[in-house]
KEKE-3310 file (N, C-alpha, C; in steps of 0.2 Angstrom, whole numbers, plus 5000, padded with zeros to 4 digits):
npx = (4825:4829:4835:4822:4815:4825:4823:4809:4809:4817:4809:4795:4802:4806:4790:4790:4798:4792:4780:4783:4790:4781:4770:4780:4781:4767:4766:4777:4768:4760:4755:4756:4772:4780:4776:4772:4783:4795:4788:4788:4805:4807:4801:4809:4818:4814:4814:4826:4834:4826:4827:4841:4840:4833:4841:4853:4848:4844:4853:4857:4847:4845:4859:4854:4843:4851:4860:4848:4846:4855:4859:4847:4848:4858:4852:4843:4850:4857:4846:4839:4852:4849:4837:4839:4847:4839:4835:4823:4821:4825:4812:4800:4785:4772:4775:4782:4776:4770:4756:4755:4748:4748:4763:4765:4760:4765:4776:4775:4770:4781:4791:4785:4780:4793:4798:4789:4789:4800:4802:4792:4800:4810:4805:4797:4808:4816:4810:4809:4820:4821:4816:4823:4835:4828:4826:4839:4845:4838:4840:4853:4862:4859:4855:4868:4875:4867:4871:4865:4871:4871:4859:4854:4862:4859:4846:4851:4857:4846:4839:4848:4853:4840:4838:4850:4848:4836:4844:4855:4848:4842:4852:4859:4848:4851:4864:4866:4856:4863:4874:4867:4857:4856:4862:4877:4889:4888:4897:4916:4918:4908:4902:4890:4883:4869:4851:4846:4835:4841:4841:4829:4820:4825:4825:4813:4808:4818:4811:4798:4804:4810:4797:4790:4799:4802:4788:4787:4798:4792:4784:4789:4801:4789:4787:4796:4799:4789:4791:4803:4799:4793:4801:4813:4801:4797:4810:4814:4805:4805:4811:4808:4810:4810:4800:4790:4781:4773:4777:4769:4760:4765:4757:4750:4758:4760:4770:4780:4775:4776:4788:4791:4785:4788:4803:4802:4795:4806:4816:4809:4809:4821:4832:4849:4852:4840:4838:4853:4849:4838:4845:4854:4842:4838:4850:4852:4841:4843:4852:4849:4838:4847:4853:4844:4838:4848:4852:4850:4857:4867:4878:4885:4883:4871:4876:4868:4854:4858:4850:4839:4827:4831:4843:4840:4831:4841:4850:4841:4837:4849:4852:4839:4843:4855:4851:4840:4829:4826:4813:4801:4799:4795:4784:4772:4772:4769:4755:4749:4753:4742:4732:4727:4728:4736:4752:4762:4770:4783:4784:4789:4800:4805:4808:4816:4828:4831:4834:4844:4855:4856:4860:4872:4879:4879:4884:4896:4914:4926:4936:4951:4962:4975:4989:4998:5015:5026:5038:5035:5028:5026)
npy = (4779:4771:4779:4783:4771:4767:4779:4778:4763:4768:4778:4769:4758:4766:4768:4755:4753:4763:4757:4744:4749:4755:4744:4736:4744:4744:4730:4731:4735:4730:4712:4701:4696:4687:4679:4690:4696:4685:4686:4702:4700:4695:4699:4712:4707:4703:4714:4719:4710:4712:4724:4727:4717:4721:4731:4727:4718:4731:4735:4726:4724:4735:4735:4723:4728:4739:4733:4724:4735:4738:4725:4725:4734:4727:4714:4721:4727:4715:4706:4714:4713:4701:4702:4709:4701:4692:4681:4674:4664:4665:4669:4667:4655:4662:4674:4678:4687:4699:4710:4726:4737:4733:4734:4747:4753:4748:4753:4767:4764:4757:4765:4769:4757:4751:4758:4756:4743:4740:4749:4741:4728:4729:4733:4720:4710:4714:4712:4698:4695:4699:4692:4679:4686:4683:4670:4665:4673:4666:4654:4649:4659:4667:4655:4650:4663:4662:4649:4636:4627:4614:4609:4615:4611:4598:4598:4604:4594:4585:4591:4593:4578:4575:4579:4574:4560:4560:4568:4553:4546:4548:4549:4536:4527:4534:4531:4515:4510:4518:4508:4495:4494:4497:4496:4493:4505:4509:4513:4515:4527:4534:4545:4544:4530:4521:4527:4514:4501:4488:4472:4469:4462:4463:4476:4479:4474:4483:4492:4494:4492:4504:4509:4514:4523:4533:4538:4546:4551:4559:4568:4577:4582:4591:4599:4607:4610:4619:4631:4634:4637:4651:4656:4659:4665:4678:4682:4688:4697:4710:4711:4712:4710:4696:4681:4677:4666:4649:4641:4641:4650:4663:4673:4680:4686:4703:4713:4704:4705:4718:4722:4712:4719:4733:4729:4724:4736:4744:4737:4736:4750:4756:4747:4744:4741:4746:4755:4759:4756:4764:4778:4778:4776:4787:4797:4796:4799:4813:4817:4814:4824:4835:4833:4834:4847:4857:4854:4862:4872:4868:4870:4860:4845:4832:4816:4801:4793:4779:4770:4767:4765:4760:4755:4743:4737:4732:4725:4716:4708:4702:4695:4684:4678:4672:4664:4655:4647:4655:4663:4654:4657:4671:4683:4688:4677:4667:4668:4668:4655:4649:4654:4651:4634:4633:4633:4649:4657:4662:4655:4642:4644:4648:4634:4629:4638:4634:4620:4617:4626:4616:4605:4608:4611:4597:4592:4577:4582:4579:4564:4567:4561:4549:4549:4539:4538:4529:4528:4527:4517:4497)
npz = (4487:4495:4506:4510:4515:4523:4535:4538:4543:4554:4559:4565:4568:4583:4587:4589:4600:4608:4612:4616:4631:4635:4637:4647:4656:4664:4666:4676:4686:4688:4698:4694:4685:4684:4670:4662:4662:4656:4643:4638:4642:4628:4620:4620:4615:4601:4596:4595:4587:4573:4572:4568:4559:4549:4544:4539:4530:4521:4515:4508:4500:4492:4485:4477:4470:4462:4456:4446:4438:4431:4424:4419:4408:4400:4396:4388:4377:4371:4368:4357:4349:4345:4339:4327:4322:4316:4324:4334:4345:4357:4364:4370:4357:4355:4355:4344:4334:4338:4340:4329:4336:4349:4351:4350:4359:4371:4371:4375:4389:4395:4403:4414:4420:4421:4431:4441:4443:4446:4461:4468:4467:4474:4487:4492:4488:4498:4511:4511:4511:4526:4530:4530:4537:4550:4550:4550:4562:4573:4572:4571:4575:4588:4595:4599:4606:4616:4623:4619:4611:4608:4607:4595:4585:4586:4581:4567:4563:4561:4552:4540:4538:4533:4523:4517:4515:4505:4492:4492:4489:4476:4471:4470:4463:4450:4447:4449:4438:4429:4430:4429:4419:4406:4392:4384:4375:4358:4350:4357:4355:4359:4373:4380:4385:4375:4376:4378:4386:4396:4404:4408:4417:4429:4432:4433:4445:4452:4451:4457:4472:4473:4475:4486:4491:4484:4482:4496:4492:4484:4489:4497:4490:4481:4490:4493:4480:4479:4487:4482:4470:4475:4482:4470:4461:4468:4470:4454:4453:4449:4440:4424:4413:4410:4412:4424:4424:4421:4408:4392:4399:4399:4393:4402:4411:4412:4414:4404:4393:4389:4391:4379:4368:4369:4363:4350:4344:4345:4339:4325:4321:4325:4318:4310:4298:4292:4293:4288:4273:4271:4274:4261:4251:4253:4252:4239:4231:4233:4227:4213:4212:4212:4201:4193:4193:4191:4180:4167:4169:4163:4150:4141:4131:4140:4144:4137:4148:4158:4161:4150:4137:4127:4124:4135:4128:4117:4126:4132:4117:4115:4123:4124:4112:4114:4124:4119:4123:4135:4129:4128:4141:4145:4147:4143:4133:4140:4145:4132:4130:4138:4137:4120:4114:4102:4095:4091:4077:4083:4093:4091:4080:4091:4098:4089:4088:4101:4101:4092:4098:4111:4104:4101:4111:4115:4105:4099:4104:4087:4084:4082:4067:4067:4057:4050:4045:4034:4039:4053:4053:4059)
capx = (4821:4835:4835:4815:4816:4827:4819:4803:4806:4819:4802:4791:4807:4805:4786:4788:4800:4788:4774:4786:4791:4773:4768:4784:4775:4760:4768:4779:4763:4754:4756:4760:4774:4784:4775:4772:4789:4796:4786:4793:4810:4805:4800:4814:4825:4815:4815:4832:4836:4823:4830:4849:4841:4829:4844:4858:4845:4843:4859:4858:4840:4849:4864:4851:4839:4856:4861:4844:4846:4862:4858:4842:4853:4861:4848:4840:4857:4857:4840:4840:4856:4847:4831:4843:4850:4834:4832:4816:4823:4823:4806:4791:4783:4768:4778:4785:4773:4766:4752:4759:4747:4752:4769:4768:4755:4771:4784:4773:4770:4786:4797:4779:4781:4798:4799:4783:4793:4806:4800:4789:4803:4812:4799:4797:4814:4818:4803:4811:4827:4823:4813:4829:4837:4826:4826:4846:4846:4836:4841:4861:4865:4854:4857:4877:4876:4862:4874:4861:4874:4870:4852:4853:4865:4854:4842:4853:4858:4842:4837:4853:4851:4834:4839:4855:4846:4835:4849:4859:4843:4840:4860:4861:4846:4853:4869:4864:4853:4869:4877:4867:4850:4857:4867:4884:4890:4888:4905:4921:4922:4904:4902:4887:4877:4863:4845:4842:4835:4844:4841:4820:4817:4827:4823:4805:4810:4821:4808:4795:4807:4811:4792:4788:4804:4800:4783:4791:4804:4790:4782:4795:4801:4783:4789:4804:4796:4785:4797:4811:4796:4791:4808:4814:4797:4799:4817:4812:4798:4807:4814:4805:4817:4809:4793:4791:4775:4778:4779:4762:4756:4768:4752:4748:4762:4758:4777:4784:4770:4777:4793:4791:4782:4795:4809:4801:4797:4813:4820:4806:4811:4831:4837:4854:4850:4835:4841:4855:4845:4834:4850:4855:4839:4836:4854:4850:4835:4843:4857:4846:4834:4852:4854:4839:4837:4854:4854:4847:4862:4873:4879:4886:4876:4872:4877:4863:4855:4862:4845:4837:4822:4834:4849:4836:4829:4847:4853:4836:4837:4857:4851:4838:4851:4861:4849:4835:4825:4821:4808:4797:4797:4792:4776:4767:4771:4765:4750:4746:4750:4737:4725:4726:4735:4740:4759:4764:4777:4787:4785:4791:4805:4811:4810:4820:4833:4835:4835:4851:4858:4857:4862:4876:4881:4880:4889:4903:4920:4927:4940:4958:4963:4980:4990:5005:5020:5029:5042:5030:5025:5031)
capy = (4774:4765:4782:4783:4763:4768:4784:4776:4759:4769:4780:4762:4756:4769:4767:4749:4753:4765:4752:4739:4752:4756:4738:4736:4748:4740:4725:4730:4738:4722:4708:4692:4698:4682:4676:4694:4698:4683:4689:4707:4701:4691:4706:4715:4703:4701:4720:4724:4707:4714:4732:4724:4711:4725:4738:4723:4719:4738:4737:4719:4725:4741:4733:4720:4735:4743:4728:4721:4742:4734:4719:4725:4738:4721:4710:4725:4726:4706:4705:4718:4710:4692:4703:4713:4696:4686:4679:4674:4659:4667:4669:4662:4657:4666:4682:4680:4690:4705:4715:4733:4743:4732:4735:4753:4756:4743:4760:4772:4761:4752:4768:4769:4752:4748:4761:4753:4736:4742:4749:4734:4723:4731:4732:4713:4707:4717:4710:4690:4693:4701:4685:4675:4685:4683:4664:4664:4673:4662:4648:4648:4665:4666:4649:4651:4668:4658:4642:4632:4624:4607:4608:4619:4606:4591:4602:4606:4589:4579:4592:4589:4571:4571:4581:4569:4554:4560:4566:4549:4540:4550:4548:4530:4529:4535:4528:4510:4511:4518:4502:4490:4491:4502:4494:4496:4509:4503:4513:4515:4534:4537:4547:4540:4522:4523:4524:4508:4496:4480:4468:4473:4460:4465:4482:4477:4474:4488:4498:4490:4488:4510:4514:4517:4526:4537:4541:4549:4558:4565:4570:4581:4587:4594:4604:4608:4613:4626:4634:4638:4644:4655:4663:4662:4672:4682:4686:4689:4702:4715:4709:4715:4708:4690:4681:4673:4662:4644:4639:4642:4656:4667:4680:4683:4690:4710:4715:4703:4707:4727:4720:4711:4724:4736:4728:4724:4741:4748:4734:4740:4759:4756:4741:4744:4738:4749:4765:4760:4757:4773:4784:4776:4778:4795:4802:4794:4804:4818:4818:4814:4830:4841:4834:4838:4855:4860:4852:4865:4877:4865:4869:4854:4840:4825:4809:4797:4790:4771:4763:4770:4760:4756:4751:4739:4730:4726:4719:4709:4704:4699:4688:4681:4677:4667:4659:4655:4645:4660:4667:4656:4659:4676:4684:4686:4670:4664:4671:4668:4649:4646:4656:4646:4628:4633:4636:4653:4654:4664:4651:4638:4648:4649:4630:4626:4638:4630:4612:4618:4626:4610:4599:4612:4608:4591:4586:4574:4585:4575:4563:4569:4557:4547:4549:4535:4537:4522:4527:4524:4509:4492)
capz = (4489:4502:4511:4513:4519:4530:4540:4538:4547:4560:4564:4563:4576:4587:4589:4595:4606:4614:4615:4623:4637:4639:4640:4652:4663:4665:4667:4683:4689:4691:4702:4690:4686:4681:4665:4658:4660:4651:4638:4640:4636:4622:4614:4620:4609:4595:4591:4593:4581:4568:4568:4564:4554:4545:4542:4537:4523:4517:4511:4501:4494:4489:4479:4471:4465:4456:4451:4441:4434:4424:4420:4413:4401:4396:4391:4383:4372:4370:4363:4352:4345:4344:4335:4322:4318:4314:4329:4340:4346:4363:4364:4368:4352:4352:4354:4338:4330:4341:4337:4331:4343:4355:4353:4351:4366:4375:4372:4382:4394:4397:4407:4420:4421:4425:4437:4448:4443:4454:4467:4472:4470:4482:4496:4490:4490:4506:4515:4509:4514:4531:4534:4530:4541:4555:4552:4553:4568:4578:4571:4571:4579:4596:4600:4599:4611:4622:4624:4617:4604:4608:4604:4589:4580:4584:4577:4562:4558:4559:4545:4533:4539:4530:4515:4513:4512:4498:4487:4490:4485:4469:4465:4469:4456:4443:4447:4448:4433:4424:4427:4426:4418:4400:4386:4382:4371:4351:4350:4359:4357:4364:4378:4386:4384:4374:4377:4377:4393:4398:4411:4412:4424:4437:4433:4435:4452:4454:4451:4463:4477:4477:4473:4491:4494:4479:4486:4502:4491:4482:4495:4501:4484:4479:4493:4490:4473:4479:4491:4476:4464:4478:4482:4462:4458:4472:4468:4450:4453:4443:4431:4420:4406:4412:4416:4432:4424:4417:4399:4390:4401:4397:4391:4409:4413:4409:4412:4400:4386:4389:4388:4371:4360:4366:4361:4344:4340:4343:4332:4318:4320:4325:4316:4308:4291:4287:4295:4282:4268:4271:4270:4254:4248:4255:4247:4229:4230:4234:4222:4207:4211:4214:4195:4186:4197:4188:4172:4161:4168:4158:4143:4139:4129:4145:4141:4139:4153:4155:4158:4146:4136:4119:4131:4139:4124:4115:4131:4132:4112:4115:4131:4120:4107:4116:4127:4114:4129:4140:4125:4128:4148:4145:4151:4137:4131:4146:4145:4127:4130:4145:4133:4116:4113:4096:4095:4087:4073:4086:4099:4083:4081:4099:4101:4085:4092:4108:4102:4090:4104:4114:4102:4097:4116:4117:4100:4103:4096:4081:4086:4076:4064:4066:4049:4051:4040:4032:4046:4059:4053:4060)
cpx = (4824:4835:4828:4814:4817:4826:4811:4803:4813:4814:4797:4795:4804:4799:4786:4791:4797:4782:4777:4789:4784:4773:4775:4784:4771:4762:4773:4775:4759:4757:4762:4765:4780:4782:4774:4779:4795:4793:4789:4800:4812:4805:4804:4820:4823:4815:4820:4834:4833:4824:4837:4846:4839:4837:4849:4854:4843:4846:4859:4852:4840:4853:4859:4849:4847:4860:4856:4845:4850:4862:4853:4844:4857:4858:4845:4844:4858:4851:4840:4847:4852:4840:4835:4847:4845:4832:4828:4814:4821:4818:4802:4787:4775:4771:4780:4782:4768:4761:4755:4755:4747:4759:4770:4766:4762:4776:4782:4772:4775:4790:4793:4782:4788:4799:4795:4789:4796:4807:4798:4794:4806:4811:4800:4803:4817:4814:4807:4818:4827:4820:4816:4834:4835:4827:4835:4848:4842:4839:4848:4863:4864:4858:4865:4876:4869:4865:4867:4864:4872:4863:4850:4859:4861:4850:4843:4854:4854:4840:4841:4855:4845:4835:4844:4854:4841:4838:4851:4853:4843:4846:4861:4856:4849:4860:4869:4859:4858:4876:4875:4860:4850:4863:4872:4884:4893:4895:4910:4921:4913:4904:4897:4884:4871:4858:4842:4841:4837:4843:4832:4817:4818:4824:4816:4806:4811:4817:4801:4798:4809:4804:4790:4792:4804:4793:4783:4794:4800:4785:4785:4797:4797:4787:4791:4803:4794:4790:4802:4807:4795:4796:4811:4808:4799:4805:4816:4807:4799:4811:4809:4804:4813:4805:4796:4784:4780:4776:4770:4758:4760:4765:4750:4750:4762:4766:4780:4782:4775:4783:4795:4790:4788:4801:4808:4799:4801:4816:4816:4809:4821:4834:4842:4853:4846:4838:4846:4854:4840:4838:4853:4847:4837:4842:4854:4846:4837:4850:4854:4841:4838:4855:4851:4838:4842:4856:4852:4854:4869:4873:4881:4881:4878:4873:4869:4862:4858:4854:4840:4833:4826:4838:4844:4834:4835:4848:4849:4836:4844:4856:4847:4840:4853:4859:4841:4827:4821:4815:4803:4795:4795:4785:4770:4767:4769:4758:4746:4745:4744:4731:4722:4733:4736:4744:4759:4771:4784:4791:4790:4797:4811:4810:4815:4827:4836:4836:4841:4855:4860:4859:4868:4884:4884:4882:4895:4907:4923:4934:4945:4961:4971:4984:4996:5009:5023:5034:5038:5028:5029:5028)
cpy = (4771:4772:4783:4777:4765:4772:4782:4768:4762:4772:4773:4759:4757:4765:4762:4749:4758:4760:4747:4741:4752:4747:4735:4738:4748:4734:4724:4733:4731:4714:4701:4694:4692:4679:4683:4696:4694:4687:4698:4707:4697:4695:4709:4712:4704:4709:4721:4718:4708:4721:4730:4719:4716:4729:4733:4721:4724:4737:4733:4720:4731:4737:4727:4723:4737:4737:4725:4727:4739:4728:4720:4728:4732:4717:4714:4724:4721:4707:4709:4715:4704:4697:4707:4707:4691:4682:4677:4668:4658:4669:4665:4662:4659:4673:4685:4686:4695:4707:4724:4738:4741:4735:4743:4756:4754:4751:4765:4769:4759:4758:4767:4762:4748:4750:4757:4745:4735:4743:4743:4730:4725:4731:4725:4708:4709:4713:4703:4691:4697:4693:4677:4677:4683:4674:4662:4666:4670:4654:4646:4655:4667:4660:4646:4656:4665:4652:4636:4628:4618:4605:4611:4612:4600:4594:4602:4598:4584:4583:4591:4583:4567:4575:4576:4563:4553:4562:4560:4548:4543:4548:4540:4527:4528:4532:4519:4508:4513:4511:4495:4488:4497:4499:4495:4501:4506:4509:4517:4526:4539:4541:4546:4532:4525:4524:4517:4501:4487:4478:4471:4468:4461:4473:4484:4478:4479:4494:4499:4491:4498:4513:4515:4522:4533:4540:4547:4553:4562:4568:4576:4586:4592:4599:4609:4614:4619:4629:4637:4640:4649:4659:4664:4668:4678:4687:4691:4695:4706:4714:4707:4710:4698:4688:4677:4667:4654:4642:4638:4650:4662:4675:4682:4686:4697:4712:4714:4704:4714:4724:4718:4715:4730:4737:4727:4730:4744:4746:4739:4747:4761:4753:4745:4745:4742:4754:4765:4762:4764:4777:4783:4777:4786:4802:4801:4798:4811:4821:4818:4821:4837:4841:4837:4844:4859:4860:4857:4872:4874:4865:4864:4850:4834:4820:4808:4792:4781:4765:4766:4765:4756:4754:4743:4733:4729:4723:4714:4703:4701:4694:4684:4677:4670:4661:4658:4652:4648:4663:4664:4654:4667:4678:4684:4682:4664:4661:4668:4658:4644:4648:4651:4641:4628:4637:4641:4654:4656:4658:4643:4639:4645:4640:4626:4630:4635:4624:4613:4620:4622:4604:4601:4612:4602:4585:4583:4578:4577:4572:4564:4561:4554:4545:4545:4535:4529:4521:4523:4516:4501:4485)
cpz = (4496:4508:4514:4519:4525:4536:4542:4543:4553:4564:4566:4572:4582:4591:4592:4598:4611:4617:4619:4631:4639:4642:4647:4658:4667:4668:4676:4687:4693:4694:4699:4684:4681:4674:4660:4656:4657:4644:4635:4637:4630:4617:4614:4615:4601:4592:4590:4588:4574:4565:4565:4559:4547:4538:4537:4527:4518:4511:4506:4496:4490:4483:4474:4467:4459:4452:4446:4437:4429:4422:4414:4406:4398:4391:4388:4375:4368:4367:4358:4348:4340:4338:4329:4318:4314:4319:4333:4343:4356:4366:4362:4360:4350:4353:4349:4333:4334:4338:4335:4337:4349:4355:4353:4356:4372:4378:4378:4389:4398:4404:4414:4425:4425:4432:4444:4449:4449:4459:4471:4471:4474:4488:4495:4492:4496:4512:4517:4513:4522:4536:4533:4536:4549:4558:4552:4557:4572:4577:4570:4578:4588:4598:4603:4606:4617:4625:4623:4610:4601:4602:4597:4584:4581:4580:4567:4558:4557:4551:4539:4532:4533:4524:4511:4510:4505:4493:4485:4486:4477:4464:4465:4464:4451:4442:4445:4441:4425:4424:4425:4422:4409:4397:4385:4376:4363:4352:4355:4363:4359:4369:4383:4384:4381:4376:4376:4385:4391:4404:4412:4416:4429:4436:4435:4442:4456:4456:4455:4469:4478:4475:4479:4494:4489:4481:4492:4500:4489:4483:4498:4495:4480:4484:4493:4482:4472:4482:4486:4472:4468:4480:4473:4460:4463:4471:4461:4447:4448:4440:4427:4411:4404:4414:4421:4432:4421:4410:4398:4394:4403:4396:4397:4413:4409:4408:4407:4395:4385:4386:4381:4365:4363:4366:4353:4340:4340:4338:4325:4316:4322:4321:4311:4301:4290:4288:4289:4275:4269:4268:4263:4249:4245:4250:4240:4228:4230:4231:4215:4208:4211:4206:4190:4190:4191:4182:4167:4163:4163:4151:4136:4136:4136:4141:4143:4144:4152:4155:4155:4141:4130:4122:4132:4133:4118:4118:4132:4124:4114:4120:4127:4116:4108:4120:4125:4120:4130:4135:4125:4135:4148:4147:4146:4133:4135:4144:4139:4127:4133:4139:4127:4116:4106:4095:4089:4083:4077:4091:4096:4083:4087:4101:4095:4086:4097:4106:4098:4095:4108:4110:4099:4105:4119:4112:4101:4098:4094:4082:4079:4073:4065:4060:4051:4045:4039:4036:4051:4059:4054:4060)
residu = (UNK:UNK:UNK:UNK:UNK:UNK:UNK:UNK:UNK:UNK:UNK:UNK:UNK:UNK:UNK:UNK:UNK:UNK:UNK:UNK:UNK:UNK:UNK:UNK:UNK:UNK:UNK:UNK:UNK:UNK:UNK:UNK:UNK:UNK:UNK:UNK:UNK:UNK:UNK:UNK:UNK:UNK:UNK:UNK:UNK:UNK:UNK:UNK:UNK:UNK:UNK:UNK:UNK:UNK:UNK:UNK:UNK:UNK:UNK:UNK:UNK:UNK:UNK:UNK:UNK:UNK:UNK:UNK:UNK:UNK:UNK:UNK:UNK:UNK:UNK:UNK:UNK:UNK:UNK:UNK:UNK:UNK:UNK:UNK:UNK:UNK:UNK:UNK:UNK:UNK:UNK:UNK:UNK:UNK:UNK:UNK:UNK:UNK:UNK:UNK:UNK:UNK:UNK:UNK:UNK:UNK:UNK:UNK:UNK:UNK:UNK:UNK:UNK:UNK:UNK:UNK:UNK:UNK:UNK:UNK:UNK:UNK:UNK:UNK:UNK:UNK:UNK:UNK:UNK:UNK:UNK:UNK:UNK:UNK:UNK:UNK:UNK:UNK:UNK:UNK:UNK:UNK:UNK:UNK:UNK:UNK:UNK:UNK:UNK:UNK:UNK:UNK:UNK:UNK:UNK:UNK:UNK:UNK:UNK:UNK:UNK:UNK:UNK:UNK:UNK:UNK:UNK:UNK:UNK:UNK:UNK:UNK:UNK:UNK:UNK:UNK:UNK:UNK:UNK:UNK:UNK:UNK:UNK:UNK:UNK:UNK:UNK:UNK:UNK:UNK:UNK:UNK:UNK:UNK:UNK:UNK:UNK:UNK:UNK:UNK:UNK:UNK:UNK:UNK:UNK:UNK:UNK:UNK:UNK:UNK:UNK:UNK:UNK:UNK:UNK:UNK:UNK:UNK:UNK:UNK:UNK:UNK:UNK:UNK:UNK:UNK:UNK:UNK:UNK:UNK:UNK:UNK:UNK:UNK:UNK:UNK:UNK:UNK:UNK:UNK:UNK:UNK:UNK:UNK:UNK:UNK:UNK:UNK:UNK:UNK:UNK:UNK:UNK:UNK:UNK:UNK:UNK:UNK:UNK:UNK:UNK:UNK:UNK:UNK:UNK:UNK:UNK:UNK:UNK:UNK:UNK:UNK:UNK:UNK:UNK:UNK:UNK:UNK:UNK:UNK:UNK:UNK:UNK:UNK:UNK:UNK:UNK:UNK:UNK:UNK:UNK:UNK:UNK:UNK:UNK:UNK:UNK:UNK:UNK:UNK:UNK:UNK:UNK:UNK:UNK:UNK:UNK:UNK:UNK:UNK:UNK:UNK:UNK:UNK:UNK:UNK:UNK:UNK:UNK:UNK:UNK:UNK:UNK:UNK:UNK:UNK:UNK:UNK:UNK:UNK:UNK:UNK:UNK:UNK:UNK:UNK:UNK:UNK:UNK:UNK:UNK:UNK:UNK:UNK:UNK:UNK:UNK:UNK:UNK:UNK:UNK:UNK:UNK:UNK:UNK:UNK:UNK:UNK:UNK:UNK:UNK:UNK:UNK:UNK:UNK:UNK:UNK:UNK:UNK:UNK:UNK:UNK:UNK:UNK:UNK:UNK:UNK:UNK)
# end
């Protein structure tokens, strides 16, 4: 893709350096002479600053592309850990619960998918960073090789002039506010003041006296706002791994949908733990039918199996026994007592066990008698 880019806008180049000699042509063909040929090498500048600025950002929209490549191998690895652990903490909560022919229609679609991903962020983020650099070169670089220093830093510092003073404003804020309009700390080894407001008169004030200056910042901030959603998504495009919508509309984003079902059904069909249990399943199965296949070659008599149905009801009468209670939690004495309310002799029985048992429990032992001899005695 970085060597396409690249042949494709050196032919693109080319072509508009043949249009601006033509037009160059034309231009010292004709009279007026001085306001075309300003223009002439206007353009003479700005192609050859767009071919270095074009070819400079190849290279950085190149190493981005191979760089989201491993990242995304990363956070593939890292979810799938978080989904193999129980985790869906990470995710949006309607994702929790996919649809399965979403998530399996997700699988065939996801490799298409990424591919396009990538490509378009490519061109995309190529596109953004040559239009950064276009704005660094005119706007630091030019005016240094022009001798125009002067006027390029006034320039520069009326705009970090007016960014600095809505920072301060925002920190003197919070600053001011953290001293004097928030309660002390009910203890010592606190790290912040609580939540709680103090001084609400003056704060009243305080909060009057910056609401026109707040106005103005947030004015500027909406700005400011859209501008970093608009390079963050931008930047963003392919990653795949990650939506670029904002919270609630998550589903609109088709990428990260693809995304989610197929990371879920890999879990479903990879996870650790089943693939385990299958095999344990699978060679139990496949030792018990290597038994009975063979067993009639054996001469020997086989022991009896161990769970075996007479096995199964002494250790149920011995549990019984001991824990006379459980008999009448059983199921068919469940059953029999929702059906009729008149107690059976078994049921009779089984509560005259348990109340000896528990009172066989809860007898105080027999304090030992002190026999005093005539020595003993004083």
């Amino acid at each position: 893709m970085t060597l396409a880019d690249y042949s494709l806008s050196d032919v693109a180049f080319d072509r508009v350096e043949d249009w601006k000699n033509a037009l160059k042509d034309v231009v010292t063909s004709c009279n007026q002479t001085q306001t075309l040929g300003y223009m002439v090498s206007q353009l003479e500048e700005f192609i050859d600053v767009a071919r270095k600025s074009w070819l400079a950002t190849t290279i950085f929209a190149s190493l981005n592309s191979v760089a989201y490549t491993f990242h995304i191998l990363t956070c593939y690895r890292k979810h799938l850990k978080r989904l193999w652990k129980g985790q869906k903490s990470f995710l949006p909560e309607r994702f929790h619960n996919p649809k399965p022919a979403v998530s399996v229609a997700s699988i065939a679609r996801y490799s298409g998918w990424q591919i396009a991903f990538t490509l378009w962020g490519y061109l995309i983020v190529h596109f953004v960073y040559f239009l950064f650099a276009l704005l660094f070169a005119y706007l630091l670089v030019l005016p240094i090789l022009n001798g125009k220093v002067h006027a390029m830093l006034s320039t520069l510092g009326l705009i970090l002039l007016t960014i600095g003073m809505v920072v301060i404003l925002v920190i003197l804020q919070v600053v001011l506010v953290q001293i004097f309009f928030l309660q002390d700390k009910m203890s010592p080894t606190d790290k912040q003041k609580p939540l709680a407001l103090n001084n609400r008169k003056a704060f009243h004030c305080f909060n009057y006296f910056f609401f026109f200056y707040n106005v103005v910042m947030g004015i500027s901030t909406c700005i400011v706002r859209l501008l970093f959603s608009i390079v963050v998504g931008t930047w963003l495009v392919s990653r795949i791994d990650r939506t670029i919508m904002q919270r609630g509309y998550e589903n609109l984003d088709a990428g990260y949908s693809t995304w989610i079902g197929m990371i879920f059904a890999d879990n479903y069909h990879n996870n650790p733990v089943m693939v385990c249990f299958c095999q344990i399943l699978v060679s139990n199965t496949i030792e018990k039918h290597n038994g009975t296949a063979y067993s009639s070659f054996d001469n020997a008599q086989s022991a009896p199996p161990v769970n075996s149905r007479a096995r199964r009801r002494w250790v149920l009468l011995y549990t019984l026994l001991k824990n006379p209670p459980l008999i009448l939690c059983r199921k068919h004495h469940l059953s029999t007592a929702s059906s009729s309310p008149t107690q059976t002799e078994t049921e009779i029985r089984a509560w005259v066990m348990a109340s000896q048992t528990q009172n066989q429990q809860w007898a105080p032992q027999a304090v030992p008698e002190l026999i005093v001899t005539a020595e003993e005695d004083c």
